[in-house]
TIMITOR-204173 format. One record per residue: residue in three letters; z, x, y of N, C-alpha, C, O in turn. Coordinates in steps of 0.05 Angstrom, whole numbers, padded with zeros to 5 digits, always signed. Each point is the difference from the previous one (the first is absolute). Layout:
ALAZXYZXYZXYZXY ...
//
This chain:
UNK-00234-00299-00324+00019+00022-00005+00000+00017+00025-00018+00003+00017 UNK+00039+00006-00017+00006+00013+00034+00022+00024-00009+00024-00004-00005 UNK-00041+00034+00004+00022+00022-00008+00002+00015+00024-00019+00005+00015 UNK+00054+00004-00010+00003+00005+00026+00023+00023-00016+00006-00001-00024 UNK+00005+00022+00045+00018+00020-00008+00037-00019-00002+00008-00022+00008 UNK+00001+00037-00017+00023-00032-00017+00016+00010+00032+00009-00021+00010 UNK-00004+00041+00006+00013-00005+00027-00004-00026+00008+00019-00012+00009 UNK-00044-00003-00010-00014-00023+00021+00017-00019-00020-00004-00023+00007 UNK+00025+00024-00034+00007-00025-00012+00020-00019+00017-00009-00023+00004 UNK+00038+00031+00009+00009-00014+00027-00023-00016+00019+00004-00024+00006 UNK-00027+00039+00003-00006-00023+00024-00019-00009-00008-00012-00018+00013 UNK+00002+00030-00043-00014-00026-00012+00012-00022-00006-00010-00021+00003 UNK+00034+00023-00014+00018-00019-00010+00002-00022+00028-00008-00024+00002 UNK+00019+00039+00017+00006-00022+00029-00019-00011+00011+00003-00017+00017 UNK-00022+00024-00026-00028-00016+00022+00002-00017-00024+00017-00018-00002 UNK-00036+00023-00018+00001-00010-00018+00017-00045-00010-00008-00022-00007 UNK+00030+00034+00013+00030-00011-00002-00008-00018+00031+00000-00025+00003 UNK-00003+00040+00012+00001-00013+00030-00025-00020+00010+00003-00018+00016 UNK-00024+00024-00027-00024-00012-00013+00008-00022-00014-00013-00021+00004 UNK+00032+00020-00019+00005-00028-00025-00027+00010-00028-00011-00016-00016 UNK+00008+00036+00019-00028+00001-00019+00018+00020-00025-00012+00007-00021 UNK+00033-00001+00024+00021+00012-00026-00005-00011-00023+00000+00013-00021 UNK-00007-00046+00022+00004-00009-00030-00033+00016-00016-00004+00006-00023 UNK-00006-00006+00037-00023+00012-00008-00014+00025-00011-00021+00004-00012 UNK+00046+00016+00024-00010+00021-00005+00022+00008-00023+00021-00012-00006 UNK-00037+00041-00005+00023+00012-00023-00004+00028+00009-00023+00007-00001 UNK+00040+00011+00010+00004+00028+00001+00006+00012-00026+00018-00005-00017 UNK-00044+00031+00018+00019+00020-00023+00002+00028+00007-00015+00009+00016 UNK+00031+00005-00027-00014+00028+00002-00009+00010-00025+00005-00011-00021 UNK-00021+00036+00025-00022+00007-00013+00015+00038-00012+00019+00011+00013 UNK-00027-00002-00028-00001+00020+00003-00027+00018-00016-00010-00017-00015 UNK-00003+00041+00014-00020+00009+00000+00006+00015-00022+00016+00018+00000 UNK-00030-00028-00021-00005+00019-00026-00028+00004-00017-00005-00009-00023 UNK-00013+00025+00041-00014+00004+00004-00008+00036-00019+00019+00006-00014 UNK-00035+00009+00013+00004+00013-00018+00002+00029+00018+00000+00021-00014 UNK+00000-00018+00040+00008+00018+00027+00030-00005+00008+00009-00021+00010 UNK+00003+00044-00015+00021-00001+00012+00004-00017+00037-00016+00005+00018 UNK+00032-00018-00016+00000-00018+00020-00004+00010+00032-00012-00012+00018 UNK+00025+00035-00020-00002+00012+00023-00031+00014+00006-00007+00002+00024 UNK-00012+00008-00048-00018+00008+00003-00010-00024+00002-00011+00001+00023 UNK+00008-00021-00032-00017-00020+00009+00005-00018+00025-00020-00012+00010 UNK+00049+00008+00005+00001-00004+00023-00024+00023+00017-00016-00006+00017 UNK+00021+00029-00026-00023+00022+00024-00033-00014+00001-00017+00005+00017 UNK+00017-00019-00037-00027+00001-00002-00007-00038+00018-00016-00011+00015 UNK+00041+00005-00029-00010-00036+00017+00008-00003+00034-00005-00018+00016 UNK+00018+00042-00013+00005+00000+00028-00011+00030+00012+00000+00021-00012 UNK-00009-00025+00038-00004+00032+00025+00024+00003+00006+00005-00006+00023 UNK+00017+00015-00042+00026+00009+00008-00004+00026+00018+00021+00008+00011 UNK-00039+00005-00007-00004+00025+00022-00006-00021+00034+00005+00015+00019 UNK-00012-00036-00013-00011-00018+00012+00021-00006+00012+00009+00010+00020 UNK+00004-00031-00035+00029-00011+00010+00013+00023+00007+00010+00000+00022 UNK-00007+00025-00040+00026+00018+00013-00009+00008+00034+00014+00013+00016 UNK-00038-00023-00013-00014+00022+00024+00016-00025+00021+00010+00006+00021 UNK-00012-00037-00034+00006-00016+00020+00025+00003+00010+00003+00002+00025 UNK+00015-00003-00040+00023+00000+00007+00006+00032+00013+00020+00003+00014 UNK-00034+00011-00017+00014+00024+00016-00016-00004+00027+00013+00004+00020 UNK-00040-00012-00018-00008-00004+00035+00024-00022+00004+00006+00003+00024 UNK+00005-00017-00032+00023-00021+00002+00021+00021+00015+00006-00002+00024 UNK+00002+00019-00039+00019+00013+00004-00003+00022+00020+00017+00007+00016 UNK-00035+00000-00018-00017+00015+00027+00013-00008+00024+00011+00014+00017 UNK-00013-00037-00018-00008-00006+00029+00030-00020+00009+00008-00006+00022 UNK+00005-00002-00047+00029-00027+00010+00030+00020-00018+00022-00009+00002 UNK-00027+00029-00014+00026+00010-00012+00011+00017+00038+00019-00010+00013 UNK-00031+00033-00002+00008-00001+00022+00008-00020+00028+00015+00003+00019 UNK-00027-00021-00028+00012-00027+00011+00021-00009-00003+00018-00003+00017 UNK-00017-00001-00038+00036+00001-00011+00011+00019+00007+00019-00005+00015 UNK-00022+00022-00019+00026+00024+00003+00009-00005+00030+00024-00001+00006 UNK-00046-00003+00012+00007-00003+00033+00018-00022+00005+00020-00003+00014 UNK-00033-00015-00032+00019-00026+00004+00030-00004-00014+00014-00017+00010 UNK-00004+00031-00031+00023+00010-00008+00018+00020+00014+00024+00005-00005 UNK-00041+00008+00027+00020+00014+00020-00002-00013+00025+00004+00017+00019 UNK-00008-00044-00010+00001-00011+00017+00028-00010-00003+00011+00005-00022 UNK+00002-00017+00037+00011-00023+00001-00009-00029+00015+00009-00020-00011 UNK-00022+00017+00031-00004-00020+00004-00027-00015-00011-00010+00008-00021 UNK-00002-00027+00034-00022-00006-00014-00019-00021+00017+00000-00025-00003 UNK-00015+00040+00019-00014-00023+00021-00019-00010-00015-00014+00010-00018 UNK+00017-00036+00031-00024-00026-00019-00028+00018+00003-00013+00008-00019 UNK+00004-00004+00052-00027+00006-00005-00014+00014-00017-00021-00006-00010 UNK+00042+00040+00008-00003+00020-00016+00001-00002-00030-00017+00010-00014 UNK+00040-00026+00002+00000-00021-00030-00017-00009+00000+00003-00014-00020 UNK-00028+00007+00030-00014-00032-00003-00032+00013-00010-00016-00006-00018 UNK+00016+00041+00052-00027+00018-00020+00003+00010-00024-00020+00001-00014 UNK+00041+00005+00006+00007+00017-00022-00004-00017-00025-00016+00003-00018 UNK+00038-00024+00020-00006-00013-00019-00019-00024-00010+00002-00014-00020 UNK-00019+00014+00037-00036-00015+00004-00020+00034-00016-00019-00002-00015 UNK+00027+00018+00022-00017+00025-00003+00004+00008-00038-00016+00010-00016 UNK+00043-00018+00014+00015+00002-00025-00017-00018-00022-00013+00003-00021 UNK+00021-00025+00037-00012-00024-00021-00030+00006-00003-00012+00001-00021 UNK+00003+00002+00041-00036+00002+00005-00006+00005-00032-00008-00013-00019 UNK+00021+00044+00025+00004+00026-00021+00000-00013-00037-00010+00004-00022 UNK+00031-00020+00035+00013+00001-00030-00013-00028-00019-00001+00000-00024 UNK-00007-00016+00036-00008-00034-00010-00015+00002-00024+00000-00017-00018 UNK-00018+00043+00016-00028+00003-00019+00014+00017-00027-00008+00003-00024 UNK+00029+00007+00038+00013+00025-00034+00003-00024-00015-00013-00007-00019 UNK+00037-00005+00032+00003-00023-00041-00016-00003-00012+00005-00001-00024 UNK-00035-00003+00033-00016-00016-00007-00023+00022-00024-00014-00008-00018 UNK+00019+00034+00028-00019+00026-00001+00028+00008-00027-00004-00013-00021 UNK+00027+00028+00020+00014+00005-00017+00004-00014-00022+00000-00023+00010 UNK+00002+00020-00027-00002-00014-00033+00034-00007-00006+00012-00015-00016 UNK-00003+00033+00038+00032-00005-00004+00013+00013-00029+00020-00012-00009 UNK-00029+00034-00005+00007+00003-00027+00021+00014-00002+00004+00019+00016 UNK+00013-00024-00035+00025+00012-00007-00007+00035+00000-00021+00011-00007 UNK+00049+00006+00018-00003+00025+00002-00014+00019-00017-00017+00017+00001 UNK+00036-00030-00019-00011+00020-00033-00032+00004-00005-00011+00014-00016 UNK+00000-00031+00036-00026-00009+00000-00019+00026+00023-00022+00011-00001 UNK+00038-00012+00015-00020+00008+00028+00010+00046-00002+00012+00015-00016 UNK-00024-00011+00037+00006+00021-00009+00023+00013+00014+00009-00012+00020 UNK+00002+00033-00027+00026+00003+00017+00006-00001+00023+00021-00009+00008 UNK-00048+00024+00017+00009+00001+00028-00010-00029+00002-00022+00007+00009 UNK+00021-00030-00010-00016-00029-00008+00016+00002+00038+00020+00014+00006 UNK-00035-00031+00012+00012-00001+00025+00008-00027+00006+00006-00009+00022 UNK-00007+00000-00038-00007-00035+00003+00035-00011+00010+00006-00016+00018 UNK+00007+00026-00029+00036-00016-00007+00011+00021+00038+00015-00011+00016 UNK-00023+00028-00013-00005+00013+00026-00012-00020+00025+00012-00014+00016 UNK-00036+00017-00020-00012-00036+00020+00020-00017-00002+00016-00003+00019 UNK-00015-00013-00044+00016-00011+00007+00027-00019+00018+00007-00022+00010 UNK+00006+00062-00019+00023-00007+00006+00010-00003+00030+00021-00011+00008 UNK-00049+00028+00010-00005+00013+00023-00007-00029+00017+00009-00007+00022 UNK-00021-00004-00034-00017-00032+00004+00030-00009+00001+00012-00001+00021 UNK+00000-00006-00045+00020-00015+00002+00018+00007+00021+00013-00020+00006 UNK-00007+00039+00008+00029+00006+00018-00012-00002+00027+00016-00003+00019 UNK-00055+00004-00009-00009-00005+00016+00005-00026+00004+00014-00005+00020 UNK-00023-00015-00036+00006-00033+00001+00029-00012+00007+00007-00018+00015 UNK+00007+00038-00031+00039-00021+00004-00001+00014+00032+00003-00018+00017 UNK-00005+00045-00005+00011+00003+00021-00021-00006+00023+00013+00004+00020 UNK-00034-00011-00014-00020-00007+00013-00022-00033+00003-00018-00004+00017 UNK+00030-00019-00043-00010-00023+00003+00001-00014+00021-00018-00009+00014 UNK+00052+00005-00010+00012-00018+00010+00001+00004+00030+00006-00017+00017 UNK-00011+00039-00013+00002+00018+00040-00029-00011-00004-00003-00022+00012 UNK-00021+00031-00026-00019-00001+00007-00022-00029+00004-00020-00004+00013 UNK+00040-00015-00036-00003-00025+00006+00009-00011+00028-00014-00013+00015 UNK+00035+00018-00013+00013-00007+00039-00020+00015+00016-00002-00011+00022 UNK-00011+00030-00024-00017+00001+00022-00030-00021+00001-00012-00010+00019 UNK+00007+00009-00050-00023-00012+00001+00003-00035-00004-00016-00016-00010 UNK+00044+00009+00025+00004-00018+00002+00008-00025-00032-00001-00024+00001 UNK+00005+00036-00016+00007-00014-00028+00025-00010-00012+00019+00013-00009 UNK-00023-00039+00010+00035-00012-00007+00009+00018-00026-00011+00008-00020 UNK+00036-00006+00031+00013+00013-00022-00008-00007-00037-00004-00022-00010 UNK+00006+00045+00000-00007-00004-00037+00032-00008-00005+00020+00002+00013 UNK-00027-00012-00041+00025+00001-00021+00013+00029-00004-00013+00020+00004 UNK+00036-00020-00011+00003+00036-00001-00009+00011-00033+00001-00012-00022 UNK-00010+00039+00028-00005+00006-00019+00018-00002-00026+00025+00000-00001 UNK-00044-00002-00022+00014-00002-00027+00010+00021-00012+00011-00003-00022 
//
């Protein structure tokens, strides 16, 4: 048995599927009825004070990054290539650290959908310059 946050169900499904090991597995989701209200008991199975700290040194240090790079217009490889090497550095360990839980869940200033989103607009505008510098055949385009 293998319990993962239901976000991971897509690229479980594709590896999975891409593996040929699909016939084998059965996905479900789960939900928690437990005798703690859900949200009080998410506090307790997760350091939701922990993660929030991650994602804001996250943000610390790559949401000003963005902003610089949204008032740019152009986009030199070398300068794409620190940024977004520095980005990723940054960011590879959150998925893994965040539980990924639905809002209703987390608490209101929750910073996580913030990372994110900051991650995400670093990556579309900074991969592909930064791959040409570091010499990398072109990707598929993003999905």
């Amino acid at each position: 048995m293998w319990i993962a946050p239901a976000r991971l169900y897509e690229e479980t499904r594709h590896t999975l599927r891409r593996l040929r090991l699909d016939p084998y597995v059965d996905l479900f989701r789960g939900e928690h009825l437990g005798f703690t209200p859900t949200a009080e008991a998410v506090a307790r199975w997760w350091d939701l004070d922990a993660v929030a700290k991650e994602h804001e040194r996250f943000l610390d240090r790559h949401e000003r990054v963005l902003r610089d790079w949204e008032r740019r217009t152009d986009t030199p490889e070398e300068d794409a290539y620190r940024d977004y090497l520095l980005a990723l550095d940054s960011w590879r360990h959150l998925p893994y650290t965040d539980p990924g839980l639905p809002a209703r869940l987390l608490p209101e200033d929750w910073p996580g959908a913030r990372s994110a989103a900051v991650f995400r607009a670093l990556h579309r505008r900074l991969r592909d310059a930064g791959a040409r510098f570091a010499g990398v055949p072109e990707q598929h385009p993003e999905q």
